[in-house]
N, C-alpha and C positions, 0 to 999 in steps of 0.2 A: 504494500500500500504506500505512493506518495503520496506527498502533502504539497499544496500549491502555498508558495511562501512569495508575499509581494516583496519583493524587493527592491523595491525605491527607496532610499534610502530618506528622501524629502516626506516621505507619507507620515503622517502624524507626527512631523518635527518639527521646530522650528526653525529650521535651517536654511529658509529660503526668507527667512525675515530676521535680521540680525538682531534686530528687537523689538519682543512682540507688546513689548509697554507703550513704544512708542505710536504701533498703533492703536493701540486704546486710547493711550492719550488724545490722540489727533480727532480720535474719532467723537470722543466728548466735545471737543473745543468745536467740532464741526455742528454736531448737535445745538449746541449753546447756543451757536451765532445763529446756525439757522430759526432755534425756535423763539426766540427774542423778536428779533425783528416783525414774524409771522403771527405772532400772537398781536403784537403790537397795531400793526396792521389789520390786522383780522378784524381785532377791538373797534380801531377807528373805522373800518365799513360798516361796519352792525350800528355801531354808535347814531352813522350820518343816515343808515337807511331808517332809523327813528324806533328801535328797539332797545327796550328796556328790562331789565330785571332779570328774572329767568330766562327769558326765551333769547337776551341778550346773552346772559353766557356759553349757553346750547347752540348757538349759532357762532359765536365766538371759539367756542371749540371745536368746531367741526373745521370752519372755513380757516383758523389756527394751523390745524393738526394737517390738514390740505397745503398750505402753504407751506410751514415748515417741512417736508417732505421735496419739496419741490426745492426749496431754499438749499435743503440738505446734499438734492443728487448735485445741482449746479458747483457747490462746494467742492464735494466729491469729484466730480469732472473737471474741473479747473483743476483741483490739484493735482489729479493727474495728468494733464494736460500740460504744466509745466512741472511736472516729473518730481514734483514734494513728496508725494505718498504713492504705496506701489498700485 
């Protein structure tokens, strides 16, 4: 009986990422920036479209949580794009 043994040496290592803190790190900081702004934004649309109270935050969270996403791949892509993060 063989056994089939992956041998990649990169599979389950961190070997192709010299440090994998740094990307957590980055990816909080990415996080951050994107959902700041998006919330913020989000807030001031619901605000001007004359919603208040509950249905103000319900709305503010969703169109938030929408944007920060969007905020987030843009980040993402840029930073790859000038070769910051892998």
């Amino acid at each position: 009986m063989t056994t089939n043994v992956n041998t990649n040496k990169a599979s389950g290592s961190y070997s192709l990422f010299p440090s994998p803190m740094k990307s957590y790190f980055l990816s909080v900081v990415a996080i951050v920036a994107a959902a700041g702004p998006a919330v913020w934004l989000a807030w001031l649309a619901m605000t001007a479209v004359g919603l208040e109270g509950i249905p103000l935050a319900l709305a503010t969270a969703v169109l938030g949580m929408v944007l920060a996403v969007l905020f987030f791949a843009t980040l993402v892509a840029v930073g790859k794009a000038i070769k910051f993060v892998k």
